[in-house]
C-alpha positions as CSV (number, residue, x, y, z in Angstrom):
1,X,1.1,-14.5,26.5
2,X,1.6,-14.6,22.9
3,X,3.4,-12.1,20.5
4,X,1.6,-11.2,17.8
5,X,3.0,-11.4,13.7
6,X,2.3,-8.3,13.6
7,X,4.1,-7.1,16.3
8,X,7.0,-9.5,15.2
9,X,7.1,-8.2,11.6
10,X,6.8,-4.4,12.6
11,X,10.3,-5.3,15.2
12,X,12.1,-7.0,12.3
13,X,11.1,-4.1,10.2
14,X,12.1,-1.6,12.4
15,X,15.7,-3.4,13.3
16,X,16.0,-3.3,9.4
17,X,15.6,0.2,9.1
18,X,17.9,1.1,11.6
19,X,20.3,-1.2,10.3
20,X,19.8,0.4,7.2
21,X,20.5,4.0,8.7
22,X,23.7,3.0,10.5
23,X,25.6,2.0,7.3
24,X,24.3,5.0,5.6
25,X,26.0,7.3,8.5
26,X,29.0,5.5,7.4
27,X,28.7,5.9,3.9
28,X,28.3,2.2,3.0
29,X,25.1,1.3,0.4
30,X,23.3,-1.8,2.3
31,X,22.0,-2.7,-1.1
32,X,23.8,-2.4,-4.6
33,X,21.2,-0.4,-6.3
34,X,21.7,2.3,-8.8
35,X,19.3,5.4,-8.4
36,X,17.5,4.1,-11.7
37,X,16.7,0.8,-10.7
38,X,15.4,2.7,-7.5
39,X,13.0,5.4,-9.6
40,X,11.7,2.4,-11.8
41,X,10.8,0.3,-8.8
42,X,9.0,2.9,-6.9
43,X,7.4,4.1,-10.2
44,X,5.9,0.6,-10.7
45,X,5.0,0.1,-7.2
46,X,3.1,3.6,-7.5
47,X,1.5,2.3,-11.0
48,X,0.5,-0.8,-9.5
49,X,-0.8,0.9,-6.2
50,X,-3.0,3.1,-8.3
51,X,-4.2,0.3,-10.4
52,X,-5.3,-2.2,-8.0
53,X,-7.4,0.9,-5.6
54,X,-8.9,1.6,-9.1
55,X,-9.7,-1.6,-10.1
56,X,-10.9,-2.2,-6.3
57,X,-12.8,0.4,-6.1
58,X,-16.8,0.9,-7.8
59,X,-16.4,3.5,-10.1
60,X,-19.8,3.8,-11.8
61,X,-19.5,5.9,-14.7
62,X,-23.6,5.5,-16.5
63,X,-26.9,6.6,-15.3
64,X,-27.6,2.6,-14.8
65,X,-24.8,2.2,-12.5
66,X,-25.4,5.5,-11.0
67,X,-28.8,4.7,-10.1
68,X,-28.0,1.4,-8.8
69,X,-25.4,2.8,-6.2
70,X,-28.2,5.1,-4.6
71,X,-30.6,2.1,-4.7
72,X,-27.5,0.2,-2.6
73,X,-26.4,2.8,-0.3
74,X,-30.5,3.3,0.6
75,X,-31.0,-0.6,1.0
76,X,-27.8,-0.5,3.7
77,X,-29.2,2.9,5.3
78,X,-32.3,1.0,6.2
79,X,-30.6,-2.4,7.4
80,X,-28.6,0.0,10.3
């Protein structure tokens, strides 16, 4: 049998988290971050979270596009 990525990549991240909350307990920063750099990174990584889902997404805002959603979601109710 065959390991999976998956499973490989979830086992390296795992090991790196508890890596990560062994030098904590002894007060030693595995990374040399200040707490800035932190908030700006995960304020970026929400921004560009939120942006791509949006952009992702169909948002349909006019009558047009309204109309044409119902027309789709009826043409996929009848090809079930």
């Amino acid at each position: 049998m065959k390991v999976s990525k998956g499973t490989i990549i979830r086992t390296a991240l795992l090991v790196l988290a508890i890596v990560n909350n062994l030098l904590a307990l002894f007060n030693k920063s595995p990374l040399p971050i200040e707490d800035d750099t932190i908030e700006a990174v995960i304020s970026f990584l929400f921004t560009t979270g939120t942006a791509i889902v949006a952009w992702w997404k169909n948002n349909s805002f006019t009558s047009a596009a309204l109309a044409g959603d119902e027309v789709m979601k009826q043409l996929k109710a009848r090809g079930q």
